[in-house]
C-alpha positions in Angstrom: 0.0 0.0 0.0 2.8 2.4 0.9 4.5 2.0 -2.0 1.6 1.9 -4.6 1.2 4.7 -7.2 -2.1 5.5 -5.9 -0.5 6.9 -2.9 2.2 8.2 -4.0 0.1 10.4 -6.2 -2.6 11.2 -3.5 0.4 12.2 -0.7 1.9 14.6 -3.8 -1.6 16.1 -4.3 -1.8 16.8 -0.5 1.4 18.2 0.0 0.5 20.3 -3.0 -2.4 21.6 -1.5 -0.3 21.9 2.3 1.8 23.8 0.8 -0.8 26.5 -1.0 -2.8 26.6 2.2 0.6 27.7 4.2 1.5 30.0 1.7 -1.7 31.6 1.5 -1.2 32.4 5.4 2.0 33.6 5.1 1.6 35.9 1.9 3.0 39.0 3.7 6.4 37.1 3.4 6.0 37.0 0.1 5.3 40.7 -0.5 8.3 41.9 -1.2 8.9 40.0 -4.0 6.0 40.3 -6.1 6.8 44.1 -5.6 10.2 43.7 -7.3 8.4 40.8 -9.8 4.9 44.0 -10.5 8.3 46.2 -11.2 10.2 44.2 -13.6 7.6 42.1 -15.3 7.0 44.7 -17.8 10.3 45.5 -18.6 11.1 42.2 -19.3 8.1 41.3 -21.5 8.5 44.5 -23.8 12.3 43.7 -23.8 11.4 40.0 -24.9 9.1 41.1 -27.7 11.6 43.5 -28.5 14.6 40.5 -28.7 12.6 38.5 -30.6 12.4 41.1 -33.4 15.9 42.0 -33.3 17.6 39.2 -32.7 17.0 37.8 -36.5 18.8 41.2 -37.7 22.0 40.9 -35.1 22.2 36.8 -36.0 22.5 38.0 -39.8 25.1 40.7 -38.9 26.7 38.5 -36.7 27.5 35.7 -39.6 28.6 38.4 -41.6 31.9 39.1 -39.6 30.3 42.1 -37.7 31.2 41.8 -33.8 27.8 41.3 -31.6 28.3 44.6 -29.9 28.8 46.1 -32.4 25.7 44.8 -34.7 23.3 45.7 -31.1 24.7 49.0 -31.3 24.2 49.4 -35.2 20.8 48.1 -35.0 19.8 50.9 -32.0 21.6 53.6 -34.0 19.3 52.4 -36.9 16.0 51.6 -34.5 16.8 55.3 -33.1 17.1 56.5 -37.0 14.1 54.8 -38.0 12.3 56.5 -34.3 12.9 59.8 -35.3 12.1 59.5 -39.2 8.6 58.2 -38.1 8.9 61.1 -35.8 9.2 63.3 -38.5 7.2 62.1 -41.5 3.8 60.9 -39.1 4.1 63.5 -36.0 2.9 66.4 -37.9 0.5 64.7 -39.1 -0.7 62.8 -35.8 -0.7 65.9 -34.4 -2.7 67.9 -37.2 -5.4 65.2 -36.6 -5.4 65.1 -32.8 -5.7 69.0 -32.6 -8.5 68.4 -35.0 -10.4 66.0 -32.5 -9.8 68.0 -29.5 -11.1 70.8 -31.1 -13.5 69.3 -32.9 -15.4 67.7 -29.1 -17.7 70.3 -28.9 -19.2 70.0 -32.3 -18.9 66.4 -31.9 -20.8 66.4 -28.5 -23.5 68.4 -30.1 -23.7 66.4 -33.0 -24.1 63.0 -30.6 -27.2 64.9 -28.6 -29.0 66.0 -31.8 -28.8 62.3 -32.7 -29.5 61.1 -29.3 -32.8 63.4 -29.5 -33.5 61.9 -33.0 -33.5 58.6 -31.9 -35.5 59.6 -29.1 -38.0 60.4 -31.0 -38.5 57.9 -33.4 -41.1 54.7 -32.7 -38.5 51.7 -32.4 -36.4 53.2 -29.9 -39.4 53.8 -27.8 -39.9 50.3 -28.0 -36.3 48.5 -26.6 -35.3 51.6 -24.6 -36.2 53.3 -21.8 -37.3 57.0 -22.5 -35.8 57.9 -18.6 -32.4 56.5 -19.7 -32.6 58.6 -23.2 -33.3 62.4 -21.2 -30.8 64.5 -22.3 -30.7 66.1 -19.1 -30.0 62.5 -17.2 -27.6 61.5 -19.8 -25.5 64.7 -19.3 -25.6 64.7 -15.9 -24.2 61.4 -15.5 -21.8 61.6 -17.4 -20.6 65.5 -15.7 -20.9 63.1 -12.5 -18.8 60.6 -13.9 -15.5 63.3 -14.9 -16.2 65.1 -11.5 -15.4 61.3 -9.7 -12.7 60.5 -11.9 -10.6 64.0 -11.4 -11.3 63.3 -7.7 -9.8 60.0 -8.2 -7.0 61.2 -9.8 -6.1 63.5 -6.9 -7.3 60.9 -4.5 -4.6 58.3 -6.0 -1.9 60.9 -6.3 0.5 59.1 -4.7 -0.5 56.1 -7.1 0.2 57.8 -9.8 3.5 59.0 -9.1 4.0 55.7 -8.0 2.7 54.9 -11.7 4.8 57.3 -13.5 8.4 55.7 -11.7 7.5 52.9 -12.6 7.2 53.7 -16.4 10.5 55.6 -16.4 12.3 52.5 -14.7 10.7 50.5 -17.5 12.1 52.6 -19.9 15.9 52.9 -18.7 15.8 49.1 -17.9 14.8 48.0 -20.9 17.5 48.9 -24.1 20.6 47.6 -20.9 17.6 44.3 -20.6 17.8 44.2 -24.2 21.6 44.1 -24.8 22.2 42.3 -22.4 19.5 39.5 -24.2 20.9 40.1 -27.4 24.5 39.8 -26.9 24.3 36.1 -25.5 24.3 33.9 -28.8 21.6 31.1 -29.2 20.4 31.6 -25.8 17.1 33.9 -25.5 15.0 34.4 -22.7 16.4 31.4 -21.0 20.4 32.0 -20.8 23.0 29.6 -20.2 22.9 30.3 -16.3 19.1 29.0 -15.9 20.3 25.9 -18.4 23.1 25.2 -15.3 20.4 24.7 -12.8 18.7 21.5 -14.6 19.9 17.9 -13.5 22.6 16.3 -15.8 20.8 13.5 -16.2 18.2 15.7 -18.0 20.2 18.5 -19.1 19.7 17.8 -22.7 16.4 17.4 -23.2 15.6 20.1 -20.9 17.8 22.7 -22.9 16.3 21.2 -26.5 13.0 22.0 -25.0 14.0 25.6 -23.8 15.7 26.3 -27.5 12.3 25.0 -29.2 10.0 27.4 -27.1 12.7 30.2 -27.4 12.5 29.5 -31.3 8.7 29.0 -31.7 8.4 32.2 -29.6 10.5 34.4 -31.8 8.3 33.2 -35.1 5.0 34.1 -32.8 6.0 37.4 -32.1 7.9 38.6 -35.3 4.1 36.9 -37.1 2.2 39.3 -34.6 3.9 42.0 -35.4 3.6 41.0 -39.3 0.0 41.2 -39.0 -0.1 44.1 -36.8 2.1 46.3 -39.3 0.3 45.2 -42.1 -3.0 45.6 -40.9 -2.2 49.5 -39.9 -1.0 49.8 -43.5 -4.4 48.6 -45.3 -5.9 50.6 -42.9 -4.7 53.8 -43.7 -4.6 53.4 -47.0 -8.3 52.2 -47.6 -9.2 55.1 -44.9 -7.3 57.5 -47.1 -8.7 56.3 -50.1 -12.7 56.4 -48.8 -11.7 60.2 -47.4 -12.5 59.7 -43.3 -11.1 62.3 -40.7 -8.5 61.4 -38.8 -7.3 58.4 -40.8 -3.9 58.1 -39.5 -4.6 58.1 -35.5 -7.6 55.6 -36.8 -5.2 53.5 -38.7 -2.6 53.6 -35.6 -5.0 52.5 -32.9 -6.2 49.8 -35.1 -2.9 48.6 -35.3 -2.2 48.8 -32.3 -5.0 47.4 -30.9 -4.6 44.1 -33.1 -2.1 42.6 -30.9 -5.7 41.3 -29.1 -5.9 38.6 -31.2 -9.9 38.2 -32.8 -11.0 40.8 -30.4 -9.0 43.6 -31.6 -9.8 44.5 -35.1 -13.4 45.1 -33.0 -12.1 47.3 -30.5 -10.1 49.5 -32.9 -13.0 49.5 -35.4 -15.0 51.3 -32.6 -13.6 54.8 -33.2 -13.6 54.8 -36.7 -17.2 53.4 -37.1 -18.0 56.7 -34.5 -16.0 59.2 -36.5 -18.0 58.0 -39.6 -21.6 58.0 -38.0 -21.0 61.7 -37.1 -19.8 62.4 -40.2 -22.6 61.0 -42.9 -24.4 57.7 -43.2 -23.0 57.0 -46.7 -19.2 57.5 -45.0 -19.9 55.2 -42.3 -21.1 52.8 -44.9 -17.4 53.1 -46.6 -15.9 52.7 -43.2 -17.7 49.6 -42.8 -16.7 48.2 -45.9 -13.1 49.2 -45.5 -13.4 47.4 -41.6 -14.7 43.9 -43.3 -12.1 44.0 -45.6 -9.4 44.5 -43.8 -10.6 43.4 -40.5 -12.2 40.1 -41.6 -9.9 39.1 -44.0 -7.0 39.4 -41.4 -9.0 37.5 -38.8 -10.5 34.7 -40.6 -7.4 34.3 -43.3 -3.8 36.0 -42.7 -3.9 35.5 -38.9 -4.9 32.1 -38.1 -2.6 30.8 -41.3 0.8 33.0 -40.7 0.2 31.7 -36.5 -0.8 28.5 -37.1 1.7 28.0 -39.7 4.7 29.3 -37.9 3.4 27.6 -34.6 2.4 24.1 -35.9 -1.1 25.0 -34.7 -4.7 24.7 -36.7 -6.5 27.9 -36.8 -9.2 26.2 -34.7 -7.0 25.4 -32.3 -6.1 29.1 -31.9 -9.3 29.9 -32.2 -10.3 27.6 -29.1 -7.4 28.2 -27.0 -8.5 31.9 -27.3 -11.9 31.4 -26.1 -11.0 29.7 -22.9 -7.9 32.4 -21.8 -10.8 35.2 -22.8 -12.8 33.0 -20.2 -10.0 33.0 -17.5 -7.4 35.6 -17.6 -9.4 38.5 -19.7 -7.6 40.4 -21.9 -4.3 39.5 -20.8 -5.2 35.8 -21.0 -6.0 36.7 -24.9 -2.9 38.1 -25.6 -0.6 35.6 -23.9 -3.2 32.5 -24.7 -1.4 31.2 -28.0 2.7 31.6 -26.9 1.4 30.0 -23.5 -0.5 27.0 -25.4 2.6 26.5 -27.3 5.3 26.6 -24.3 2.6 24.1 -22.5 2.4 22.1 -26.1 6.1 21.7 -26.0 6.7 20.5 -22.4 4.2 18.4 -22.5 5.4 16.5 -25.8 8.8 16.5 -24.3 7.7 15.4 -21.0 5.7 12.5 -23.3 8.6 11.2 -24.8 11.0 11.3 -21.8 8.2 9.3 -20.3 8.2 6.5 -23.2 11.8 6.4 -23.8 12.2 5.7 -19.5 9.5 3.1 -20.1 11.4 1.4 -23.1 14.8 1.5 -21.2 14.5 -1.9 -19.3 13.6 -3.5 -22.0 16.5 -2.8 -23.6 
């Protein structure tokens, strides 16, 4: 009985659970290091994205007799070059258009309550909405009440905030000594060669093929993400610039940047551009739409699930699922980290497999 596998497993399971239970009452121990962990986490995951783009430029460098150091510095002269010329060629014009919007909310707010009080008006919306939640008066109130809490929040949290704002410029003077410090170890990633040390001898191997293979399949997630991302921006502005819409270059920017949310994205960045065309004429909202299927949709349905699953190994349906239940359990960070998780988890667990089958084969041999 004591030496079955039954009870080994149940003991493990209740040690497991021992051990949550007295962590759980000792979590003040523990503070101090998910401070430190809160203040480095995004540093590290912008400097990993940012290594996983790079690094395919400073390997190519690198092979062509160009010293490592060297080829990190080159490619931060050029990725400071390449700052400032977006700088120069977009800001204007980012600018033009957000000067344009700010100045343009009043109009805009009077444009929403004549249509507000058109819809009020009209038979249907009597029937699926409440004429107390359409008032005018109700509708401004609440939301006068709802910029008078959040400035008192703001000076509320002050001490939050600045809190914030260290934080941020930490971030940002961590990150490019993070980043070279990634880049300039060889074929080692976000796992270097001092993590590698601490596995077992015994399974040193198969532990370091497995953290190459997720380093690898990692790198082809993110450079496809940002593939899509970039390329979606681009149609975007272009078929906004073609159709004629306001502000087609911020539009086009939060699209793309909102399109890092895989499936849910392209319908959170469509939101501003569907509003800027409603308030501008039905027939250009009708263009907006059309321009928002076509990009949108088609990146969706076709270029994201093929250039991820491809790269990954994974069927778009498989994506598609996995995204489902991370939206289900960890929100919109469990969206965004869903498919590279799945695949780190798709790894160890085929590597674990075949340990498994190769220990089981051994006496036999």
């Amino acid at each position: 009985m004591w030496k079955s596998n039954l009870f080994k497993t149940g003991t493990g399971i209740l040690l497991l659970f021992l051990i949550i239970y007295v962590g759980n009452r000792i979590a003040f121990v523990f503070q101090p290091f998910i401070i430190i962990f809160e203040t480095l986490f995004l540093a590290f995951l912008i400097s990993g994205l940012l290594f996983y783009l790079i690094v395919p430029v400073v390997d190519w460098l690198h092979k062509h007799k160009l010293p490592r150091p060297a080829a990190i510095l080159l490619i931060y002269l050029l990725a400071f070059a390449l700052v400032v010329f977006i700088g120069v060629a977009g800001g204007p014009i980012l600018q033009r258009e957000f000067l344009a919007l700010v100045e343009a909310i009043p109009e805009t707010v009077e444009q929403v309550q004549r249509l507000l009080l058109a819809l009020e008006d009209t038979p249907l919306a009597g029937r699926f909405i409440d004429p107390e939640a359409m008032n005018m008066e109700s509708i401004v109130e609440n939301i006068a009440t709802s910029i008078g809490d959040t400035i008192a929040q703001i000076g509320a949290n002050f001490m939050a905030l600045s809190e914030f704002f260290s934080s941020v410029i930490i971030t940002v003077i961590i990150i490019p000594f993070l980043l070279y410090y990634m880049l300039s170890k060889k074929d080692e990633g976000l796992f270097p060669s001092e993590i590698r040390k601490l596995a077992p001898k015994k399974y040193a191997e198969p532990i370091n093929s497995t953290l190459k293979e997720m380093s690898r399949l990692l790198g082809l997630y993110v450079q496809g993400l940002a593939i899509v991302s970039v390329g979606v921006g681009i149609l975007s502005y272009l078929g906004f610039l073609i159709i004629g819409i306001q502000y087609a270059l911020l539009l086009a920017v939060f699209i793309m940047v909102t399109n890092i949310v895989p499936f849910m994205g392209p319908y959170i960045g469509a939101i501003p551009t569907v509003l800027v065309a409603l308030l501008e004429s039905p027939f250009m909202l009708l263009k907006a739409v059309v321009v928002l299927v076509i990009v949108q949709q088609g990146e969706s349905v076709f270029i994201a699930p093929q250039v991820m699953g491809r790269k990954l190994s994974l069927s778009p349906l498989a994506i598609i699922l996995v995204m489902l239940v991370a939206g289900r359990l960890g929100g919109l960070i469990g969206i965004i980290l869903a498919v590279p998780l799945f695949t780190m988890l798709k790894i160890i667990t085929s590597r674990i497999y075949e340990q498994y089958q190769l220990h089981r084969k051994a006496p036999i041999e």
